[in-house]
C-alpha angles and dihedrals in degrees: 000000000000091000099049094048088058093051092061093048089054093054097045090059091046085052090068082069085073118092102209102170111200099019136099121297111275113276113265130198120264115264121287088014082116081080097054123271112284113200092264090055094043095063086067088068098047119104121267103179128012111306140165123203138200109259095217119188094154112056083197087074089062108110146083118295106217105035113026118233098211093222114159127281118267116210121210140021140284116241100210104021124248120246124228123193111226119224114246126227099186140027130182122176122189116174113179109195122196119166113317103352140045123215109215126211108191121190119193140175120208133184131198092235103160096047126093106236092242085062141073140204146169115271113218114207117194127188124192109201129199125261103311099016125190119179111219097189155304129236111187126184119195110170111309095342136094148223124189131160122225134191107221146167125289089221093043107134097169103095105106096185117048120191125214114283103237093073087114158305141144121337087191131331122318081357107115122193137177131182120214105204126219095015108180112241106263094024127144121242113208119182147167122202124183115191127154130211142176131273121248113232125190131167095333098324123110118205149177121209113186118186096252109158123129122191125229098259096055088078116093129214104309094217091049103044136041123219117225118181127179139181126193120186138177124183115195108181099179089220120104082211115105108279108219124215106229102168151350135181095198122056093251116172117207109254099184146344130204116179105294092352117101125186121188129176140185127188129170143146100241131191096230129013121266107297092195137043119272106249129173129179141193153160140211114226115242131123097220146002111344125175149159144199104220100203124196131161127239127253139210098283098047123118097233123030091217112107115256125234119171104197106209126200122197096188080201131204108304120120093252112178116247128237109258111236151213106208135200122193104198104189129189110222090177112149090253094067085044110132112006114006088054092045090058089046089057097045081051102056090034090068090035083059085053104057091037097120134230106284093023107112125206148198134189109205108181118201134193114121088332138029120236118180126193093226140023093230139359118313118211110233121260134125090274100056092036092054094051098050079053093054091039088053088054089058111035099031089090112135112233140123132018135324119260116171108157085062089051097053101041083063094042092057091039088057088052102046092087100050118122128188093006141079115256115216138188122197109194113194117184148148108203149068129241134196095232088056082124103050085046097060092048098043090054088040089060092038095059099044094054096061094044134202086352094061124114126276113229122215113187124192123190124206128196127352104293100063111094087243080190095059085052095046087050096052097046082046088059096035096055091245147122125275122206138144144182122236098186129039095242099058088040096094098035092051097051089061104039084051086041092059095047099049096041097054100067113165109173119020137178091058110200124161123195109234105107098089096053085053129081082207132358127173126167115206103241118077095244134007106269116233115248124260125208094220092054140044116244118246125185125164128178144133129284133188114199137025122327105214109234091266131023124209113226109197126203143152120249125212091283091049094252116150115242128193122203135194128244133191127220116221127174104206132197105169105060115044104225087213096054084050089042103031099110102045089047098053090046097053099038086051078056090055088044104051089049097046097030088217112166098197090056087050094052085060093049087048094049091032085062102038085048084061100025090235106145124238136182087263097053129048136214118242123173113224111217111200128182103226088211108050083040087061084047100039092062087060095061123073128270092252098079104080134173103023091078097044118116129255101254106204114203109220111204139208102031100120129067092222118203108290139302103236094172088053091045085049093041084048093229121177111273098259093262085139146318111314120258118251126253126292093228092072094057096112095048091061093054094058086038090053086040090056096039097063092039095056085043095060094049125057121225095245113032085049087056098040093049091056088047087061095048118105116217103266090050086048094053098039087051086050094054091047093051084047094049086044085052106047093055083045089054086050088042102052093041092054092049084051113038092023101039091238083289122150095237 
C-alpha cells in the first residue's frame, strides 16, 4: 500500500496547480510525508470512507474544468500516475443489520474536479469495507455509460467481448476498488456499492462500524455545492425482547419499530462531510441466554427447494462459568512465517498464555521439518511456568525449514487423551498448504468421533494467501471449533486473540436442539453444532423440510456439567431474506463440504447459491458490464438476429477469491502473500540517490530551469557549478554513511 500512498501524495501535490477562489486552501500532505511515507505516515493517505480518485498520467490535464487557471505548462509524464481525490457532492449511506451481519448500501456523487473539460482520464473508485467484508456489488453511472458488476460462471464461455484485466480488486483485504476508464474532465461519478460485514459483539452489545471518514479535501466549495448527507439503519434483532439503544456517532431519530424491528434516519445538509465512522450499538435485554430459529420458505428461484431457518444465540450477560480448560498451542515455524508474521504468532501466544486462568494447562508444540514441543506433557498454568514457555518461544519460534501438520496434530491430541474435568483445546496456526490436507481432515474426523462428547475442540487460524484457508475452515468445522485468518501482517496479532477468546471461553457445550423429530429433513450447514462462547453470539443456519412446533429446546452442558435446556422461538420471517443475511458464511462453509468430499453437485449449489447473491465463491467470478446508455436504447429496436455487436463489455476483476492453497510456494517457503515482495537490499544505495534526485527535480520546472541558465553569464555558471559540486559531494557523504554506517554517529 506503499505505492498507492505515494500516489496520493503525488496527486495532492499536482492538486496545488488548481485556482479555486473562494474555496478551501489546496490540500496539503500530512505532515512528514516530504521523506517519503513510512508505513506509519501512509496510513494517513489510505482511505478511510468510500473515495475515488483521478487516475493522472499528464500533468498537462491537470486544471478546472470550467474556468481555466493558466498555470504553466508541465512537460512529461507520471509513472506511476499520480492519484487525485475528487471532491463529492452526495452521500447516502443505508445499513440494514439482521443477526450477525449487516448488508451496506452505499450512494455517492463524484465530480471531475481537477480535469480540464477537452481531457480525459481513468477514475479510480476504493471501498474500504468493515471486519469480514464481502462486496456484493458496484453500479456506476459517468455520462451515458454504464458499470455494473456480475457474478458468473467459472466455466462461462459466453462472453463475446472480453475488457482488459486491471479494471479492479482488492487493493488489500476488505479494501474494493474499481477503475472507470476515459472519464471527461467535469464530469459527474455516481455510484452504488453493496458490501456486508459482520457485527462486532462485546460483553452483551451488539454494533456496526462502517469506514466513514472523509478527509478535508473531499469537500467541495461550500457556496457552489450543497451537501446533502443522509443515513438510513435497520436493526432487525431477531429477538421479540426490547431492543436497547446503547450508542450512536451520527444524530439518528428513530423513524419506526415494529417488534423487534428498529428504523432510524438522518438527513441534513451539513457544512463538511462526516470526519468519523459511523458506528451504532445495542442490546437486547435479557439476563441470561436468549435465542431464536428465524424460519422462511424457499421460493422458485432458490437453490435448493428445502425451506431456510438461521437459530441465533445471544449467551447474554450473566456471569456464566467457563469451561476449564487443557490447551494446546500448535504453531507453524516454517521458513515462510520467518521475520514478521512469526513475530506477531509469538506476541500472540504470548498474551493467550497471560489470560489462561488458575487450574487451565497448557502446552506449546512448534512444527516445520521437525516438531519441537515446550513440555513432555501438559503443564498446569502459574507465573513460573508462564514465564518459561515465554522464554522457550524466544528461543524455538525461529522460522526455517518445511510445513508438517498431520505430525503436529497427532501429538497434540496425544497430549490431550489423558485429560479429565476440563476442555481440551487445540489451536492450529499456520500459513501453508500440504498435500495430505485430506487425510488430515478424515483422520481427525474419526478421531474425534471415537472419543465422543469429551474430544478436543479444534480451533484452526490461517495466515497470508498460500494456506488452503478451506482445508482450516473444514477441520475446526469438524472439531467443534472456531475459523479465522489474517490476510495482512498488521492484523495478524489483534485477530489471534480476538479468535482465541472466543474459542477459549466456552460456556455451554454438546449443542443439540430437538427438532428433528418434528422434520421430515434438517441439515445445518456446519458439520457439528459449535459450543457457545461467552465473547460471540451463536449463529447457525441450514434447510428444513416439515413444521417447525411454536418453540424449539435447545439442550447443552454448562462448566459443572449440568444440562441446560434453552428456549427457542420459533419466527417465520418475509421481510428480511435469511440467504441474502447468510449468504457468505454459507457459501464459505459449504465450499468447505465440497472441497473434502469433492462432491460436484455440491459444488453446482455453491455455484448458483453465489450467482443468486452475487457473493462471490471459488467456483463463480466477478465481470463488470460496461453498457452505453445510449446504443442499448438503440439496440432493443433491431432484431434479434443481429447478435454479438450489442453485446456489453464484460470486464474480469481478479484476485477476489483465496483459492485453495499454494503448495509450490509452501515447499518453495515463500512469504505468506502478505505483499509484494521488498526489493533487495543490494540496491539500497541506488534508492537513496534515487530518492536524493527525485525531490530535487520536484522542486525545479523544465523550463524555467532552462531559461534561467540561458540568462547566466560565465562567472555566475561556473560559480553555480562549484557550489552543485560541493552539494553533491556532502550528499555523496551523506547517502554512503546512512548506508555502510546505519545512519548511526559513529
Amino acid at each position: 500500500m506503499e505505492d498507492f500512498a505515494r500516489a496520493v501524495e503525488d496527486g495532492l501535490k499536482l492538486s496545488k496547480r488548481l485556482v479555486l477562489p473562494g474555496g478551501l486552501p489546496p490540500p496539503r500532505p500530512p505532515t512528514g510525508m516530504e521523506r517519503g511515507p513510512d508505513a506509519a505516515v501512509s496510513q494517513l493517505l489510505l482511505p478511510t470512507a468510500p473515495m475515488a480518485y483521478a487516475v493522472v498520467s499528464d500533468p498537462g490535464a491537470v486544471d478546472t474544468p470550467d474556468v481555466p487557471s493558466y498555470q504553466p505548462y508541465v512537460y512529461g509524464r507520471l509513472d506511476p500516475p499520480a492519484l487525485i481525490p475528487l471532491q463529492m457532492k452526495e452521500i447516502d449511506l443505508a445499513a440494514d443489520c439482521t443477526l450477525d451481519a449487516a448488508a451496506v448500501t452505499l450512494r455517492a456523487r463524484w465530480w471531475l474536479h481537477c480535469i480540464t473539460r477537452s481531457r480525459e482520464c481513468d477514475v479510480r473508485l476504493v471501498v474500504p469495507m468493515g471486519e469480514q467484508g464481502s462486496i456484493l456489488g458496484a453500479e456506476v453511472t459517468v455520462g451515458r455509460r454504464s458499470y455494473n458488476t456480475q457474478v458468473i460462471e467459472v466455466e462461462d464461455h459466453t462472453m463475446e467481448n472480453i475488457g482488459k484485466a486491471d479494471t479492479g480488486g482488492f487493493l488489500k483485504p476488505h479494501m474494493f476498488c474499481l477503475t472507470i476508464p476515459q472519464v471527461e474532465g467535469g464530469a459527474d461519478i455516481v455510484a452504488t456499492i453493496r458490501w456486508s460485514q459482520k457485527l462486532h459483539y462485546d460483553n452483551g452489545q451488539i454494533s456496526v462500524d462502517i469506514p466513514f471518514r472523509f478527509p478535508y479535501y473531499v469537500n467541495p466549495l461550500p457556496k457552489v455545492f450543497m451537501k446533502r448527507e443522509k443515513i438510513q439503519l435497520t436493526v432487525n434483532s431477531g429477538f421479540s425482547k426490547e431492543v436497547l439503544l446503547q450508542g450512536t456517532s451520527h444524530p439518528l431519530k428513530e423513524k419506526a419499530r415494529q417488534g423487534e424491528k428498529l428504523s432510524f434516519l438522518h438527513e441534513a445538509i451539513v457544512e463538511f462531510w462526516s470526519s468519523k465512522d459511523f458506528t451504532f450499538s445495542y442490546s437486547v435485554y435479557s439476563g441470561d441466554f436468549s435465542g431464536s430459529i428465524l424460519v422462511q420458505p424457499s421460493t422458485s428461484q432458490d437453490y435448493d427447494d428445502r425451506d431456510r431457518f438461521s437459530i441465533f444465540l445471544l449467551p447474554g450477560s450473566g456471569n456464566r462459568k467457563v469451561f476449564k480448560k487443557a490447551v494446546v498451542f500448535v504453531v507453524d515455524t516454517s521458513g515462510s512465517m520467518h521475520g514478521k508474521p512469526l513475530e506477531n504468532v509469538k506476541n500472540a501466544v504470548s498474551t493467550a498464555l497471560s489470560e489462561l486462568a488458575q487450574g487451565d494447562y497448557f502446552n506449546i508444540v512448534t512444527f516445520n521439518d521437525e516438531l519441537h514441543s515446550f513440555s513432555s506433557c501438559l503443564e498446569k498454568v502459574n507465573e513460573k511456568t508462564t514465564a518459561s514457555a515465554i522464554d522457550w518461544m524466544n528461543g524455538n519460534f525461529v522460522g526455517e525449514g518445511g510445513t508438517d501438520i498431520m505430525h503436529p496434530l497427532s501429538e497434540a491430541m496425544a497430549l490431550l487423551s489423558s485429560v479429565h474435568d476440563v476442555l481440551p483445546q487445540i489451536f492450529l496456526m499456520t500459513d501453508g498448504s500440504v498435500d495430505d490436507e485430506h487425510n488430515i481432515c478424515q483422520t481427525m474426523k474419526t478421531e474425534l468421533i471415537s472419543r465422543g462428547p469429551k474430544s478436543p475442540r479444534i480451533s484452526t487460524f490461517g495466515l497470508g494467501l498460500h494456506c488452503n484457508h478451506y482445508f482450516l475452515r473444514m477441520l475446526a468445522s469438524v472439531g467443534k471449533g472456531h475459523y479465522d485468518s489474517a490476510l495482512e501482517t498488521e492484523s495478524v496479532e489483534s485477530r489471534i486473540l480476538k479468535w482465541f477468546r472466543r474459542a477459549s471461553n466456552t460456556i455451554v457445550s454438546n449443542i443439540s436442539i430437538d427438532a428433528t423429530k418434528h422434520l421430515d429433513d434438517f441439515e445445518v450447514d456446519s458439520e457439528y453444532i459449535p459450543d457457545i462462547s461467552a465473547q460471540c453470539p451463536l449463529c447457525v443456519s441450514g434447510q428444513y423440510r416439515g413444521k417447525f412446533p411454536e418453540t424449539v429446546v435447545a439442550k447443552g452442558y454448562l462448566a459443572d456439567m449440568t444440562e441446560i435446556s434453552i428456549e427457542l422461538k420459533v419466527q417465520h420471517i418475509k421481510d428480511t431474506p435469511l440467504d441474502e443475511v447468510l449468504a457468505a458464511q454459507q457459501i464459505a462453509l459449504l465450499t468447505a463440504k465440497a472441497w473434502f468430499s469433492a462432491d460436484k453437485q455440491l459444488e453446482r449449489k455453491v455455484m448458483d447459491l453465489s450467482i443468486q447473491n452475487s457473493v462471490l465463491s471459488e467456483y463463480t467470478r466477478m465481470v463488470v458490464l460496461q453498457t452505453n446508455l445510449g446504443a442499448a436504447q438503440k439496440g432493443k429496436q433491431k432484431t434479434k438476429g443481429h447478435k454479438g455487436s450489442n453485446e456489453p463489455l464484460r470486464i474480469p476483476l481478479h484476485g477476489l477469491k483465496l483459492g485453495f492453497g499454494d503448495k509450490a510456494a509452501t515447499r518453495d517457503n515463500l512469504l505468506t502473500g502478505f505483499g509484494e515482495e521488498k526489493p533487495p537490499e543490494t540496491l539500497k544505495i541506488f534508492k537513496k540517490a534515487g530518492g536524493c534526485c527525485g525531490r530535487l527535480a520536484d522542486c525545479l520546472c523544465c523550463m524555467c530551469c532552462i531559461k534561467a541558465c540561458n540568462r547566466m553569464n560565465d562567472q555566475c555558471a561556473i560559480m553555480m557549478a562549484q557550489i552543485c559540486a560541493a552539494l553533491s559531494c556532502l550528499g555523496c557523504y551523506e547517502c554512503c554513511s546512512e548506508v555502510c554506517c546505519g545512519g548511526s554517529e559513529s
